[in-house]
C-alpha positions in Angstrom: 0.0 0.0 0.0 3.4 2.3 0.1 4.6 4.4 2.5 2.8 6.4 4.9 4.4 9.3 7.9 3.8 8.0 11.2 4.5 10.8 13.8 7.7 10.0 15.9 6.4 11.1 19.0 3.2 8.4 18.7 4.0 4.1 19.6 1.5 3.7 16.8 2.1 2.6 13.3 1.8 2.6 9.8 -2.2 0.8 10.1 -3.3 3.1 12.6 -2.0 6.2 10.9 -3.9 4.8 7.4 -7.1 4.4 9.6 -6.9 8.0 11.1 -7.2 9.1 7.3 -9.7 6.9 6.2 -12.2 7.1 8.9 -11.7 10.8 9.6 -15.7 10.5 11.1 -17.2 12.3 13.9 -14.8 12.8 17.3 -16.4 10.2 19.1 -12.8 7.4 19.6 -13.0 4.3 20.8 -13.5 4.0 25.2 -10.7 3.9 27.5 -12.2 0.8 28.8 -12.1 -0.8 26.0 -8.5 -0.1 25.2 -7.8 -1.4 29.2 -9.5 -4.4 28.2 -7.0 -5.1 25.2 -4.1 -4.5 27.3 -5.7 -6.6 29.4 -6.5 -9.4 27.0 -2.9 -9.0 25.2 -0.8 -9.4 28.3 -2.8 -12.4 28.8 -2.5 -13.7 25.4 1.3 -13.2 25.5 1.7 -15.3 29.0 -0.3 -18.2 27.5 1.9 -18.4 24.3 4.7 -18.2 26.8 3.3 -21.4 29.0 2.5 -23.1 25.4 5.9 -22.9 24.1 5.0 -20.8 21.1 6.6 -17.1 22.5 10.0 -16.7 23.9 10.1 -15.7 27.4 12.2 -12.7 26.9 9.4 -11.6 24.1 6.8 -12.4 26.6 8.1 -10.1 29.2 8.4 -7.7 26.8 4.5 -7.7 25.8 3.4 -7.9 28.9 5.5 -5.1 30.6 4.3 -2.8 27.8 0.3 -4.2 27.9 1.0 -3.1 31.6 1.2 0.4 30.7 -2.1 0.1 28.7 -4.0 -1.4 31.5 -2.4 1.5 33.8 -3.9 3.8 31.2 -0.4 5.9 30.6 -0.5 5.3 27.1 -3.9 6.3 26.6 -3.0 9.4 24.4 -1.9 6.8 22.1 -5.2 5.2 21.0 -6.7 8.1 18.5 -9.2 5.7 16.2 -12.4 6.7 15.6 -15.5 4.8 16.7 -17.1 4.9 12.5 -14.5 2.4 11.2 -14.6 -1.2 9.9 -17.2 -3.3 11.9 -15.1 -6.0 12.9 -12.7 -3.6 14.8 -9.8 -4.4 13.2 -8.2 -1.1 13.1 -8.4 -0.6 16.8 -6.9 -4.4 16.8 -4.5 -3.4 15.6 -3.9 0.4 16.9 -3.2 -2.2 20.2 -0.6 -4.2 18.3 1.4 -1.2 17.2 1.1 0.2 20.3 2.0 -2.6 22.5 4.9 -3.7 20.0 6.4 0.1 19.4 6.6 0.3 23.2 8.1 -2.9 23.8 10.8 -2.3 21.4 11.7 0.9 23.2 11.8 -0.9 26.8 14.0 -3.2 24.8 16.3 -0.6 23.3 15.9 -1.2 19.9 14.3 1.2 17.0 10.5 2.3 16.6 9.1 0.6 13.8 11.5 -2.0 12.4 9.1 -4.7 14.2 12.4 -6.1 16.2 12.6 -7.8 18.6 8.8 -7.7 19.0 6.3 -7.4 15.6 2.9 -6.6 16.0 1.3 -9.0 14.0 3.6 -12.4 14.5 4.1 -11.7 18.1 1.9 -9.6 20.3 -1.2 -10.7 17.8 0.2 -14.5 17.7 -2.9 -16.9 18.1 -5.3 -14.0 17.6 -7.6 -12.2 15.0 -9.1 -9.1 15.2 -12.4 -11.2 14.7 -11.9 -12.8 18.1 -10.0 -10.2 20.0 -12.2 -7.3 20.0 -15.3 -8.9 21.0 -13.2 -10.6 23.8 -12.5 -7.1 24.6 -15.9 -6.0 24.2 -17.0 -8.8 27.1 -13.8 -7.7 29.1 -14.8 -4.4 29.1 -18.6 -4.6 29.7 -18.4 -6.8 32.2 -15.6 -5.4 34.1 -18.0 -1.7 34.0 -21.1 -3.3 34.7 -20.1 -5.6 37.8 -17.6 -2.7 39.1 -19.5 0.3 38.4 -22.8 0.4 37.3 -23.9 -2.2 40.3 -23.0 -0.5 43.4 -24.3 2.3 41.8 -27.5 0.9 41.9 -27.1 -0.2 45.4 -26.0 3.0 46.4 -29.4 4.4 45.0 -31.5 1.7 46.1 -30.2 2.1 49.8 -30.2 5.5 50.1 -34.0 5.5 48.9 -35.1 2.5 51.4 -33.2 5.1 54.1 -36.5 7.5 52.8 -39.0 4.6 53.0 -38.0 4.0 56.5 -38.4 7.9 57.4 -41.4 8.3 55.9 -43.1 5.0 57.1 -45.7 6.6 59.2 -46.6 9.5 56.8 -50.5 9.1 55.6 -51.0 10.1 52.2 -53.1 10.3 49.2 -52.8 8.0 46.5 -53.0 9.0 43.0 -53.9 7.0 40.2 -54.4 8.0 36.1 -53.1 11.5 37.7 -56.5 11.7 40.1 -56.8 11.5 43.7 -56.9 7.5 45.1 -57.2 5.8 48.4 -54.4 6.6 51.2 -51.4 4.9 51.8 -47.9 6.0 53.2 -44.9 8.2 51.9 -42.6 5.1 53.1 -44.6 2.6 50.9 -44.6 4.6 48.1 -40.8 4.9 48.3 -40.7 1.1 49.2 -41.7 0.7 45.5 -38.7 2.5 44.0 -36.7 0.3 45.8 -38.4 -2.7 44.6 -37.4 -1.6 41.4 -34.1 -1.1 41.8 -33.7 -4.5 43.9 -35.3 -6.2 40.8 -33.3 -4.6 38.0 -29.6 -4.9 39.3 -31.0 -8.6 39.8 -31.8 -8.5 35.6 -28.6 -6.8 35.4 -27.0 -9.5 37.6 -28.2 -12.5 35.4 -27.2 -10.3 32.0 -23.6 -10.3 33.5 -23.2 -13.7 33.2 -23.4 -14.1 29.8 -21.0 -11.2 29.7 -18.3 -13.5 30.7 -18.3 -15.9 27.8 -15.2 -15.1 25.6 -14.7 -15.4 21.9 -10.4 -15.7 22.2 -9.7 -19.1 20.9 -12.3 -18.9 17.6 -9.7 -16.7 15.7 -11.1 -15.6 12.2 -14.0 -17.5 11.7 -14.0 -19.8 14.8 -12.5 -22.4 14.1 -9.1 -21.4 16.0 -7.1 -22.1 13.1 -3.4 -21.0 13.7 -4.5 -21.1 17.4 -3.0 -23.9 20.3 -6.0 -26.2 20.9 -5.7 -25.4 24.5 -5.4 -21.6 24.2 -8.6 -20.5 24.4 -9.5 -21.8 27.5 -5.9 -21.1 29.0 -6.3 -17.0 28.0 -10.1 -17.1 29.4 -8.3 -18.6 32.3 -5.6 -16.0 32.8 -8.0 -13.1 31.8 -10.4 -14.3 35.0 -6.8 -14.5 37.1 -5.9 -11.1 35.7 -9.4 -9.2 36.0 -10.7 -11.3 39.2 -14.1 -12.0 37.1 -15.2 -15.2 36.3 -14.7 -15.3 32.5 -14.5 -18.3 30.8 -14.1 -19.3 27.3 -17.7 -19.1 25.1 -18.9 -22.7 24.7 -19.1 -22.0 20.5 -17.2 -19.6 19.1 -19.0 -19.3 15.7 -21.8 -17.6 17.9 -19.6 -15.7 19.6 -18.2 -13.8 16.2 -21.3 -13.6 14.3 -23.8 -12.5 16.7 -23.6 -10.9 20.2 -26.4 -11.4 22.2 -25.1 -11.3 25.1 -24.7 -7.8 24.5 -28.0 -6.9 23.3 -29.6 -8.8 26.1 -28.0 -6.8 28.7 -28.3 -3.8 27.1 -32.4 -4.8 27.4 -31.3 -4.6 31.3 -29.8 -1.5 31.4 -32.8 -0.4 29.2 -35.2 -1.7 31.8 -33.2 -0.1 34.5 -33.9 2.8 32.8 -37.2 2.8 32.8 -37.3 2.6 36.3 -35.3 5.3 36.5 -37.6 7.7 34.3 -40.6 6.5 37.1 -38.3 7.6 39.8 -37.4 10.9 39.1 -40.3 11.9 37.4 -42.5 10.9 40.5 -40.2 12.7 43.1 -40.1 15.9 41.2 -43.9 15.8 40.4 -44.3 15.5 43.9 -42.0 18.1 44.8 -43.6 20.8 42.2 -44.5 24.0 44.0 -43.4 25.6 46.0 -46.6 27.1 45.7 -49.1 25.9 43.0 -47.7 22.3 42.8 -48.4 19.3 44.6 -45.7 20.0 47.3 -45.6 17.3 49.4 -41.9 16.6 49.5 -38.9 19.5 49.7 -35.4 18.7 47.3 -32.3 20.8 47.8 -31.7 23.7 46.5 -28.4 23.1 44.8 -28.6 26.2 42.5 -30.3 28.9 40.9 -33.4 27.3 38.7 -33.7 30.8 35.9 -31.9 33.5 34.4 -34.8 35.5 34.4 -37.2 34.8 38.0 -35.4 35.5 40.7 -35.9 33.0 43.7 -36.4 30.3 41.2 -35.2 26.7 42.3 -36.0 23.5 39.7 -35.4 19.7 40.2 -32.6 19.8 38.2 -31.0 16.4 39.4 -34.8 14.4 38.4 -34.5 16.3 35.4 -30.6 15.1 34.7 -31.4 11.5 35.2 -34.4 11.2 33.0 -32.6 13.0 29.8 -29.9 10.2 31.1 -32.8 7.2 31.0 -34.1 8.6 27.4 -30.5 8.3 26.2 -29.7 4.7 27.4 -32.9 3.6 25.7 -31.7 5.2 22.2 -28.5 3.6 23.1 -30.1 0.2 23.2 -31.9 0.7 20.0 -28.7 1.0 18.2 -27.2 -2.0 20.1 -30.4 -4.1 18.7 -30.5 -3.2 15.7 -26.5 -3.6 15.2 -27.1 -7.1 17.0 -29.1 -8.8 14.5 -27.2 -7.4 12.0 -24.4 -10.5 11.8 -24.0 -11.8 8.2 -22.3 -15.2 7.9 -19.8 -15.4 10.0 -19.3 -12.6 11.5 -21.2 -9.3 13.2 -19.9 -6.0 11.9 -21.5 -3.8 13.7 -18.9 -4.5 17.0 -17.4 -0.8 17.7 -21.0 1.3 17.9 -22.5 -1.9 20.4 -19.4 -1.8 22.4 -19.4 1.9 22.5 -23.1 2.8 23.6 -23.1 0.1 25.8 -20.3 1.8 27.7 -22.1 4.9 27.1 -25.2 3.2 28.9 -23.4 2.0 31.5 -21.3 5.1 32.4 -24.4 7.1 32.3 -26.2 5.4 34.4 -23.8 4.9 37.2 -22.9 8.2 37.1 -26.8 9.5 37.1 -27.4 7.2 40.1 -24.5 8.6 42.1 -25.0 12.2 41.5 -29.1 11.4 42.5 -28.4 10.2 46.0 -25.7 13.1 46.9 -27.3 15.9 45.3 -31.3 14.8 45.6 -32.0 11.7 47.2 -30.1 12.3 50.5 -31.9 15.7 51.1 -35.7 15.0 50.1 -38.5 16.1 52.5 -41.7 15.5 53.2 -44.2 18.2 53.7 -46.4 16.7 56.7 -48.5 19.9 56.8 -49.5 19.6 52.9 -49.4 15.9 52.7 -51.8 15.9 55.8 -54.0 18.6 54.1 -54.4 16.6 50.5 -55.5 13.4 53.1 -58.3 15.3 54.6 -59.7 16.8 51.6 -60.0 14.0 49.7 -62.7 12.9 48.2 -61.5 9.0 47.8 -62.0 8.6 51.3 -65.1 7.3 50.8 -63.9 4.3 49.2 -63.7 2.8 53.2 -67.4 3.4 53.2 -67.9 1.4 50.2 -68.5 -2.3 52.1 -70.4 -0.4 54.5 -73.1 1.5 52.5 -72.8 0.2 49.0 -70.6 1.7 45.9 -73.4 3.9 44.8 -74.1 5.7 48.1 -71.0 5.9 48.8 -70.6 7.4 44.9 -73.3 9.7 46.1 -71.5 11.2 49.1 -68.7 11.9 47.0 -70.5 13.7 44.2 -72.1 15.4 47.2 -68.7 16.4 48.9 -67.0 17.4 45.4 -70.2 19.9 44.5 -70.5 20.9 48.2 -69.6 24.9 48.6 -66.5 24.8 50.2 -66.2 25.8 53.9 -63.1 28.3 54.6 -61.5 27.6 57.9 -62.1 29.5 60.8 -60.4 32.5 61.2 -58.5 33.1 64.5 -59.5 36.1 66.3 -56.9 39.1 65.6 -55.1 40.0 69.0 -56.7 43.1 70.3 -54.2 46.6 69.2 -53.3 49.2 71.6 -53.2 51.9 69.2 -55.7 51.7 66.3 -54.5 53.2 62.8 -56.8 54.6 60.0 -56.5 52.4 57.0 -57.3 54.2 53.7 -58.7 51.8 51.5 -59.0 51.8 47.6 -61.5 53.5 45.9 -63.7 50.9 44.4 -63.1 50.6 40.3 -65.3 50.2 37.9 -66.5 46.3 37.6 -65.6 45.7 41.4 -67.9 43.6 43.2 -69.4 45.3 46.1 -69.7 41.8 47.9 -65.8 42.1 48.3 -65.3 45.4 50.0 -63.4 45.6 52.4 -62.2 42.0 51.9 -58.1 41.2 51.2 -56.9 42.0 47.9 -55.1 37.9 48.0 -58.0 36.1 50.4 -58.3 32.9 49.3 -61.3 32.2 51.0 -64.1 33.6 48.9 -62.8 31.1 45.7 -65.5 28.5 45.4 -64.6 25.1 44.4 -65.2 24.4 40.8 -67.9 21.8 39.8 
């Protein structure tokens, strides 16, 4: 293909420079816990070639010392390839093996780019093809995120919203159902619910995990393992558990595990469901928290900062607001990851880098959302006993208790009653008697005033009838 520059400052070569022309799309590059995985899986790769007799020690060390650095992330700066490339991943493949081998060379002493003592392909790719390598990393790196990450950050939510259902447990309050008032129960069993759903979905995500740690390593281009040690795929799934501390283990068929990746899709679908919880969440606590004073009211968030350019005194539930634009991204994340899965042809899926990458996405979204929820919401909500207690008393679905007693339609009738009744103000509490009386001037009545209100408060609630 001739020669192409390569800058000298950069451990990658002449492949990755090519792709950085050719796929000059967008600025989204492939994850950093992706490229960990590699380092991961290539160190690993290199020790079981060393235990097979196929790789030199002294090579070995070499590999591994410099996949070392990749794990550590120090050579992260080095790993500029796009996301939009070929769908099998092949340039980031092998971005890795120039990397890896360019680095190796210099621990060694030798020269940049004469492929001595360690070459890319023949050494730190030996028993390997892109077609098996990046989806091992793909599994690496999803699982790795989603057991390390996104499930404490579940916890973390869950626990800090069970803390809430146990404070609120003896709270009475309306129900609401299709957005109308409902029979009574508590503010803690209403939060019990949220944390049924989290409790159930990092269980979904759980069981997704598993099939996370099924590896495609061994199946080299097409599956069959050709140019591979009959025992290597199950030795590097074995060193990639030792090195990660997961429980990966080689795939059982490894011409699924190239052309389709449903593992992937499947536990995207929990991540999607998760979610969906999410959404319910955040959009119930902030409804619940509208007001201050023509909302619903009932619970208090933090005020973490100004809510408007414009109203002063403003204060908005930003954090509810921040994880439900989080939950509608993660589910347009898992509609690409869908539709890319059942897009294998053949042998192979090519449609690896954008599942890998919003599933990432997904999961780093959603870790972080649930984090930033508890410290900056969760941990501070409220309830407002004085206007939960006053939505209790005035409503109408009370009656439903009488229903067993008096029949549903007399007890329908008391309701209609009640709800077309003229509403009753509260009694007024008699105004402390004033040493020194002052002269009030009050407004000269306008044209259109109602003489029934004179002499009443301009902002007296008390003379607004209930609507029919």
């Amino acid at each position: 293909m001739g020669k192409i520059d390569v800058p000298a400052d950069r451990y990658y070569g002449a492949q990755t420079a090519r792709s950085l022309i050719h796929f000059a799309i967008g600025k989204d590059v492939m994850p950093p816990e992706l490229i960990r995985a590699f380092g991961i899986l290539k160190k690993a790769a290199a020790l079981v070639n060393q235990d097979l007799g196929k790789l030199p020690p002294e090579k070995a060390k070499l590999i591994t010392q410099a996949a070392d650095e990749v794990i550590a992330g120090k050579l992260n700066g080095h790993f500029p390839l796009s996301v939009w490339q070929t769908g099998s991943g092949t340039q980031t493949n092998m971005n890795v093996n120039e990397v890896i081998s360019n680095r190796a060379i210099e621990l060694a002493g030798g020269e940049m780019g004469s492929k001595k003592p360690i070459h890319p392909n023949d050494d730190v790719n030996m028993s390997q093809s892109s077609n098996d390598t990046f989806p091992a990393a793909m599994h690496i790196a999803a699982a790795s995120e989603t057991a390390r990450r996104l499930l404490p950050a579940i916890k973390t939510l869950r626990d800090a919203l069970d803390a809430k259902a146990r404070e609120f447990a003896d709270i009475v309050k309306i129900g609401r159902t299709h957005l109308q008032d409902a029979t009574p129960l508590t503010l803690g069993q209403e939060f019990s619910g949220y944390v049924n759903l989290l409790d159930r979905d990092g269980g979904r995500v759980a069981v997704a995990l598993d099939g996370l740690y099924d590896l495609a390593i061994g199946g080299t281009a097409v599956g069959t393992g050709l140019n591979a040690h009959p025992e290597f795929a199950d030795r590097a799934a074995r060193k990639i558990a030792a090195l990660t501390g997961l429980p990966f283990r080689s795939h059982p068929n490894k011409f699924a595990a190239l052309s389709a990746h449903d593992e992937l899709v499947f536990a995207s679908g929990a991540l999607k469901t998760l979610a969906a919880s999410l959404m319910k969440i955040a959009n119930d606590i902030r409804w619940l928290a509208s007001g201050p004073r023509c909302g619903l009211g009932e619970l208090t968030l933090p005020e973490n900062e100004p809510g408007s350019s414009i109203m002063p005194g403003k204060v908005n539930p930003t954090q509810a607001e921040a994880v439900t634009m989080v939950a509608v991204q993660v589910m347009g994340n898992d509609a690409a990851i869908g539709f890319a899965g059942s897009q294998g042809n053949f042998e192979l899926n090519v449609f690896k880098p954008v599942m890998i990458f919003n599933y990432l996405h997904s999961v780093e979204l959603l870790a972080d959302a649930c984090n930033s929820f508890v410290e900056h919401c969760v941990n501070g909500i409220q309830a407002n006993r004085e206007q939960i207690d006053h939505y209790v008393r005035n409503s109408l679905m009370l009656v439903t208790a009488l229903a067993p007693k008096i029949g549903y339609d007399n007890a329908a009738q008391v309701a209609k009653a009640a709800h077309h009744a003229p509403h009753q103000p509260p009694r007024s509490r008699p105004q402390p008697r004033l040493r020194h009386r002052r002269r009030i001037r009050r407004p000269r009545q306008t044209r259109g005033h109602d003489p029934s209100m004179r002499g009443a408060p301009i902002m007296d609630t008390s003379v607004i009838q209930r609507g029919g």
